[in-house]
Steps between C-alpha positions, in 0.01 A plus 500: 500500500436112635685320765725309285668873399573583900752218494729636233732747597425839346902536446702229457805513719733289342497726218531822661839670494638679841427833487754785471534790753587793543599582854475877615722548784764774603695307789754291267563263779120398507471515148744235447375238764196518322651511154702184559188313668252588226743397250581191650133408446510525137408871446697751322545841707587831403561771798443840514644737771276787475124575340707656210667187439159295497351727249759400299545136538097463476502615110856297476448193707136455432428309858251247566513626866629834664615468894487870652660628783306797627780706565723590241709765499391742224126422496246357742451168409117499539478739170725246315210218598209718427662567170596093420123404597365753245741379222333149588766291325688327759434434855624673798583431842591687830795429659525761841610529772169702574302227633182680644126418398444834322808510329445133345145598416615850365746337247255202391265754411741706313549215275684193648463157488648386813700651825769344683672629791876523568641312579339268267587096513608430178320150435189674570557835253605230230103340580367824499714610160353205336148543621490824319695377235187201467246742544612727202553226258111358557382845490682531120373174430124543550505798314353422158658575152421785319168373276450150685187404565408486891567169631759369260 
């Protein structure tokens, strides 16, 4: 790589689309304040009230990003991240009200991306949603076509 590569962006911005979401969340009040903020930044949202629900929309929906709430109502919401970080295909983000070093660290290892305490200012989730969101699409990017020669 030479110098003159460094200054071009690795993603082009302009170009990328908003990504869509999936928030996990079982308080419907919460839910939509952050529904109607993420949308009003360009993203489309689908919501699920329970792990059940998420399982579902995943396959249907086919998010760019899943928002978890840890505690759901009919599964613990750490299994549901462990289980979207092995799938691999979107990414995911902690939304708790669990705020305590161990607890972040416990759930980033178990597979996600990012972990944002409640109650969460919304400009910033919307920074950290696209971060991820950036991150992904340069990851899929560098990754070479099947049969091309390295460096092409």
């Amino acid at each position: 790589m030479d110098f003159d590569e460094l200054d071009q962006p690795m993603v082009d911005l302009a170009l990328m689309r908003e990504p869509s979401v999936l928030l996990v969340e079982d308080d419907h009040d919460v839910a939509q304040t952050l529904r109607r903020f993420i949308e009003r930044a360009g993203m489309r949202t689908a919501w699920a009230a329970t792990g059940a629900d998420a399982l579902r929309l995943k396959e249907s929906f086919r998010p760019d990003i899943v928002l978890v709430d840890l505690g759901l109502p009919d599964m613990d919401g750490g299994k549901l991240v462990k289980w979207l970080g092995e799938k691999g295909d979107c990414g995911v983000i902690v939304v708790s009200g669990r705020g305590e070093e161990v607890e972040r660290v416990v759930e980033i290892e178990r597979g996600a991306d990012d972990y944002i305490t409640k109650p969460a200012p919304m400009r910033e989730m919307v920074a950290r949603i696209r971060a991820v969101h950036r991150r992904l699409v340069r990851a899929q990017r560098s990754v070479p076509e099947p049969g091309a020669e390295p460096g092409q």
